[in-house]
C-alpha positions in Angstrom: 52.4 146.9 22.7 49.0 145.6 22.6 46.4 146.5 19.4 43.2 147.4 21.1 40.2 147.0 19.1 38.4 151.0 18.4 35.8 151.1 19.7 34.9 153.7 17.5 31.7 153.4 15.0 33.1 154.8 11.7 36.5 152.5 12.6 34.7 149.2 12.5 32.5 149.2 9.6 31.8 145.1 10.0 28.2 144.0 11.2 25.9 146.3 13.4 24.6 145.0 16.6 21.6 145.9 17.2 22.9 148.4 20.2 24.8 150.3 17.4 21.7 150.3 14.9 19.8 151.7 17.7 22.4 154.2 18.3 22.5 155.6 14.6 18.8 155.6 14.3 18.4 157.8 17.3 21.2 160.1 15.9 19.1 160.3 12.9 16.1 160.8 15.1 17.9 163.7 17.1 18.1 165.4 13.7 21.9 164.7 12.4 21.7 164.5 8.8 20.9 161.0 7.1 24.1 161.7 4.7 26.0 162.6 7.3 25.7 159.4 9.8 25.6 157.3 6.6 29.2 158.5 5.7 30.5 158.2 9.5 29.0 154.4 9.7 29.7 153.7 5.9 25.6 152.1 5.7 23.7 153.3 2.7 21.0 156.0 3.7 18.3 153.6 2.7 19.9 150.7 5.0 19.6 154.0 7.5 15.8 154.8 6.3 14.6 151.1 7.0 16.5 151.1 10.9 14.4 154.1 11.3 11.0 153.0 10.4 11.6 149.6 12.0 12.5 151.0 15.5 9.4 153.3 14.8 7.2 150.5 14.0 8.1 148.6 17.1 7.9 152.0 19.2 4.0 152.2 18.5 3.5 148.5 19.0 4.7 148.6 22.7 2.7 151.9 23.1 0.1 150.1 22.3 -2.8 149.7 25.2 -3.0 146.0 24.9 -1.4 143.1 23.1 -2.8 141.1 20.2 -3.9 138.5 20.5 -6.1 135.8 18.8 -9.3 137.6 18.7 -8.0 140.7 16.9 -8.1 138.5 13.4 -11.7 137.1 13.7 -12.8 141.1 15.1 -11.4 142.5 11.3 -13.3 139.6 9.9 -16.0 140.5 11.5 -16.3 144.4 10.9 -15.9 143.8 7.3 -19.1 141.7 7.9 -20.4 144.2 9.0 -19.8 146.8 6.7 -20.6 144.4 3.7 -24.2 144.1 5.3 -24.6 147.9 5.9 -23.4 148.7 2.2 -26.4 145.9 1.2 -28.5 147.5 3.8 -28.1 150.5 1.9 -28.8 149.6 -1.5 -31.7 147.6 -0.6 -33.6 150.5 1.0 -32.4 152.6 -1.8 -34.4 150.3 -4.0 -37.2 150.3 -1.9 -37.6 154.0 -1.7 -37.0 154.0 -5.7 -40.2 151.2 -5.9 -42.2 153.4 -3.6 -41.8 156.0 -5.7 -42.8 154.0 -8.9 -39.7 154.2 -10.6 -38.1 152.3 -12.6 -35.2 149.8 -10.8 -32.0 150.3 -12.4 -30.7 147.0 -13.8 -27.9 145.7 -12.5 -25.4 143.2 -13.6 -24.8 140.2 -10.9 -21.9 139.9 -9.0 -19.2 137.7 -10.4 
């Protein structure tokens, strides 16, 4: 007689393969019930929760148009330039408008 290994998710409870964490989270993501599949596979509902949002997070990075690549870093760095200079932009012609108009500046303390 020869013992065959189950094949059977709830009847091997060692490490998940990445296959079988795939396989739970779209169960989850078919609507069965978080409690449910984390009672079958004997994985907390949070360990569950994370599978989820990971396989979710790497869904919208390959649905993304293009890579990243080196340039992305230095383009943030670059439109929070920019928006640091239309913020002064801003204030300065604030000021100006306020001089025009012969009122008093508002003091302000200096950055620190």
């Amino acid at each position: 007689m020869t013992t065959q290994k189950s094949t059977d998710v709830a009847g091997d409870r060692g490490r998940f393969s990445s296959r079988r964490k795939l396989e739970a989270v779209l169960r989850l993501l078919r609507g069965e019930d978080l409690d449910k599949v984390s009672r079958e596979l004997g994985v907390s509902g949070a360990v569950l929760a994370s599978w989820r949002e990971r396989v979710l997070a790497c869904g919208r990075a390959g649905l993304k148009n293009r890579p990243e690549d080196d340039r992305d870093g230095e383009i943030g760095r670059l439109r929070a330039k920019v928006g640091e200079i239309t913020m002064e932009n801003e204030l300065l012609r604030e000021r100006a408008r306020t001089a025009e108009a012969g009122l008093p500046l508002a003091v302000r303390r200096p950055r620190q």
